[in-house]
N, C-alpha and C positions, 0 to 999 in steps of 0.2 A: 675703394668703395664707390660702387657706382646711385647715380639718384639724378632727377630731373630739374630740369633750371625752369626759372620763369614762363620763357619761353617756350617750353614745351609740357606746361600744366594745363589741362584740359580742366573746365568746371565742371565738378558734378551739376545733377540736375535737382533744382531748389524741390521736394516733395510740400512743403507749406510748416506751419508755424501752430501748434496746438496749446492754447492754452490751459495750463494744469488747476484746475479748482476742485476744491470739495468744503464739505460742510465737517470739515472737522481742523480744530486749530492745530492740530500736528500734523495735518497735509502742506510743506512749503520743506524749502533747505536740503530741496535735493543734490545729490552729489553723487552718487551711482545710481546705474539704472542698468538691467537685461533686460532684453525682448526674446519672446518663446512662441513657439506653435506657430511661426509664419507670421510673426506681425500682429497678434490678437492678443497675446497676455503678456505682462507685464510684471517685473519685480525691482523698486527702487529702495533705495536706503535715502535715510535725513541725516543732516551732519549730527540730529540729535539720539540718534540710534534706536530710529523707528522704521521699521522694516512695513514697504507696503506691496499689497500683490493686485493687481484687476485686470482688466477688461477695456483693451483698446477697438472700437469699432473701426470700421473704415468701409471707403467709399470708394469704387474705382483704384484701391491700394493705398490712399490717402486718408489718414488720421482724421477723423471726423467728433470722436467723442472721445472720453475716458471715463468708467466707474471704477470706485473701489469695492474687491469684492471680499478682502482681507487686510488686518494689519497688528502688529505686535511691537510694543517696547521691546529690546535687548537687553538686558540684565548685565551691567559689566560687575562680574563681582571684585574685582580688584579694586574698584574703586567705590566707595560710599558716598562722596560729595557728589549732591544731584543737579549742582552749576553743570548743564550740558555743554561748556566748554573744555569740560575734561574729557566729554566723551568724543567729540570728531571724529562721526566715523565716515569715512571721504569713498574709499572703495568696496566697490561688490564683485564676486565672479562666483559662476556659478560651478560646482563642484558633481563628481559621479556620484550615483546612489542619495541624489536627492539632498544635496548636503549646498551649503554655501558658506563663503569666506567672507568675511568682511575684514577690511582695515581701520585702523582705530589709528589718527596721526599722532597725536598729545602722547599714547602711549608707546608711541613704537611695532607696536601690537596687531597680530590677524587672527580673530577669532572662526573656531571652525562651528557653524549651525547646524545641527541634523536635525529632520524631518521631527523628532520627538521634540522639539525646543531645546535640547540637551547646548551647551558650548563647551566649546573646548579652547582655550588659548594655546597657540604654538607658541613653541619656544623665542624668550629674549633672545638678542644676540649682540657679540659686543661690536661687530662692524655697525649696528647701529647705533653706538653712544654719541657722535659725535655730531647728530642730525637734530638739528634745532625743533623745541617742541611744535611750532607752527610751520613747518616744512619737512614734514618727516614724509610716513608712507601714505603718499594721496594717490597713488593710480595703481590700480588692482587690476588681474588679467588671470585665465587658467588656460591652458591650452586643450586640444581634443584629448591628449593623453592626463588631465587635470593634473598639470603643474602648475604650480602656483610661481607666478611673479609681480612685483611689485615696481613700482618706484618710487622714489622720494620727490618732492619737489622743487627742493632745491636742489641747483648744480654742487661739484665738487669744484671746489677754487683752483684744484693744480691744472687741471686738464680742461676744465669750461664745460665740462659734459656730465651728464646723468646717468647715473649707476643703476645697473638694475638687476633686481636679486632676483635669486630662484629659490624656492624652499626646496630641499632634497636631503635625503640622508639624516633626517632628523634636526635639521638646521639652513640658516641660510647663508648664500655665497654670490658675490659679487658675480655674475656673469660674462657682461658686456656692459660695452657703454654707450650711451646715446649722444650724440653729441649736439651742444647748445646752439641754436641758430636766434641771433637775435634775442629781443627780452622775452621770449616766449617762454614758459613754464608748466610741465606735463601734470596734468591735471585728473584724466584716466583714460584706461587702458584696453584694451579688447583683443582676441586674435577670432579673426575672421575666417569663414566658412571656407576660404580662398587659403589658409594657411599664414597669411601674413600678420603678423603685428602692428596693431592699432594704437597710436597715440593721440589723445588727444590735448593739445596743446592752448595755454593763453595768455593774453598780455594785457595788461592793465596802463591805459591811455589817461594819466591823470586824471581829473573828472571829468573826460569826456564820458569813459566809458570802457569798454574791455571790448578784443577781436579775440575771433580764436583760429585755429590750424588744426588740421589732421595731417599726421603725418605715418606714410607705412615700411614695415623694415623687413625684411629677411634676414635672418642670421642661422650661424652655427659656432658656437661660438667668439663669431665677432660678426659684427654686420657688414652684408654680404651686398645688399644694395637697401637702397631709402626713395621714397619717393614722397611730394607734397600730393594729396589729392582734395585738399579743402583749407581756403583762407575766408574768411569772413571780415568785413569791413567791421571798425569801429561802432559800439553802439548800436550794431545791426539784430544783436538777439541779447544781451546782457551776459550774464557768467555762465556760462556752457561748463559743465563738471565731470558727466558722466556720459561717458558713450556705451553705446551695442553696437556690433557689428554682425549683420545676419542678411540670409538671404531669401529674396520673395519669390514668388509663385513663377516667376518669368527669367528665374538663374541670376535674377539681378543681383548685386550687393547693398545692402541699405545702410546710410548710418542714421540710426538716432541717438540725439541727444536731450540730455534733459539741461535745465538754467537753474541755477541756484538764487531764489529771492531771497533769502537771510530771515526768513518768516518777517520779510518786510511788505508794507504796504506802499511803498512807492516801487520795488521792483515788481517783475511778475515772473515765477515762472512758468517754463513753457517747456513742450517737446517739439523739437526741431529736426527734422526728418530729410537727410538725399538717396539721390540715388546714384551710385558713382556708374560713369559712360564705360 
């Protein structure tokens, strides 16, 4: 398996730091996010399973504003208890025919959203029993042919590495596996306009603070090469959750990411934007 060392990681280029506000108390606790039309509209998920949609402005290319110009609670019917700690729903990707996936971790669960508000839950499965309720499926991903994969967030103890399903055939099946570098921990997911697999990774720095990593992979059924293309210092943007991976007006590759504040008033979140070289 081939992938880059230290030494040969080029920094992307910082795009700037947009902070996320709105005048509604279910704007915060993001944890997925896509970006559409070239960097202008917008659809994030809350851990508390509030789907939002707007309007990113920009400047020179660069994130200037954000409105909202839609938003909906999720309806989980499987569950009645309205403690939104049963709901976590951590992953977004966006599906053909107008449809989107979201991942629920507590339950194990990817619900499928169509254009009519309709859901649909895909099937349990039993390679998921053994993934603890708060480390289950947090990073979401579809590819151009909308397959759906997932990962958990915690590693597998035998091997140190992170499993990652495909839904196919009616069910899901281990694929490949990613393997663990450091305390770093995959957080979501993306595949880029470029073909590659997007991970977004992070590590929590006692109370300093949290770093995060992107990391991108090729495979066919096992991976085929890996490469780092973003580390972030301690502290320097807070809990990074939800990546997009898309590309601007100039062939470039962009990632945004959004920060998870916990609908706290001492964090903030923010969209955090590069451009990779």
């Amino acid at each position: 398996m081939a992938g880059n060392s230290p030494s040969t990681y080029t920094p992307p280029e910082f795009l700037g730091r947009l902070p996320l506000k709105a005048a509604l108390d279910s704007f915060g606790g993001f944890s997925g996010v896509e970006i559409d039309d070239g960097g202008t509209r917008f659809t994030a998920i809350t851990d508390r399973g509030h789907l939002f949609r707007g309007n990113i402005e920009r400047e020179d290319g660069r994130a200037v504003r954000i409105t909202v110009s839609g938003d909906q609670n999720l309806p989980f019917p499987e569950h009645n208890d309205s403690d939104w700690n049963y709901v976590d729903s951590e992953g977004i990707a966006k599906l053909p025919n107008g449809r989107w996936a979201v991942s629920i971790e507590r339950l194990h669960r990817v619900l499928i959203l169509s254009p009519s508000g309709d859901i649909e839950y895909l099937p349990l499965s039993d390679i998921f029993s053994e993934l603890p309720e708060n480390g289950s499926l947090e990073a979401l991903a579809a590819d151009a042919n909308g397959r759906l994969f997932a990962i958990p967030e915690r590693p597998e103890i035998r091997n140190h590495s992170f499993p990652v399903y495909q839904y196919q055939t009616g069910g899901w099946q281990s694929v490949f596996d990613i393997p663990a570098q450091g305390h770093f921990l995959p957080v979501g997911a993306d595949f880029g306009p470029d073909g590659w697999f997007y991970v977004l990774e992070r590590d929590i720095s006692g109370l300093i603070g949290f770093r995060s990593r992107v990391r991108r992979f090729q495979f066919e059924n096992q991976i085929l090469t890996q490469e780092t293309v973003l580390h972030t210092t301690v502290g320097q943007f807070g809990n990074l959750e939800g990546i997009s991976v898309w590309q601007d007006e100039t062939g470039s590759i962009r990632l945004s990411m959004v920060s998870d504040d916990d609908f706290s008033n001492i964090r903030r979140g923010a969209l955090v934007e590069y451009r990779l070289p």
